[in-house]
N, C-alpha and C positions, 0 to 999 in steps of 0.2 A: 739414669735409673734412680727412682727416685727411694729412700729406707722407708721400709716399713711400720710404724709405730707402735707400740704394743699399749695395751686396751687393760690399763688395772682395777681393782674393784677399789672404791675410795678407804678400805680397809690397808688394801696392798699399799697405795699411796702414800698414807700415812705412817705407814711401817718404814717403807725405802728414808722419806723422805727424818722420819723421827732417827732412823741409822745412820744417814748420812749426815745428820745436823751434830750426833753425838762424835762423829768420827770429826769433822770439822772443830768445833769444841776442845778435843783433847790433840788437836793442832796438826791434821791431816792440811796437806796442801788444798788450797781452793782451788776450782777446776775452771774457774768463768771469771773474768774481767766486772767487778765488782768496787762499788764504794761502802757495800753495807757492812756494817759489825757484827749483828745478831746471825748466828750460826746456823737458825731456822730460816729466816729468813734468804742466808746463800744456800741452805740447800733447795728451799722451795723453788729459787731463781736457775739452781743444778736442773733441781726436775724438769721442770718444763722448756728447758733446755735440748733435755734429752741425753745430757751428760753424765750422768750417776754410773757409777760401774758395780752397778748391786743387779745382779737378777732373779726373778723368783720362780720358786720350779713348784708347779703346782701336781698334786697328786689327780688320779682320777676315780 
């Protein structure tokens, strides 16, 4: 059974990925097998990944 991916607005994206780059920065463990330094750059390689443990709860 294959997970199902969830569909963000490039708004949301940037959010996750600008939180997880700040939490990486102030020396949160990295999640993914990586050679890069810049902390944007491992969360960007998180996201798409699919590894990030942020979720977003959207109102309706």
């Amino acid at each position: 059974m294959e997970e199902e991916r969830v569909k963000y607005t490039k708004y949301e994206e940037a959010r996750i990925i600008g939180a997880r780059a700040l939490q990486i920065a102030a020396g949160a463990p990295v999640l993914i097998e990586t050679d890069e330094m810049d902390s944007i750059e491992i969360a960007i390689q998180e996201f798409e990944k699919g590894v990030i443990p942020i979720t977003v709860k959207r109102s309706r």
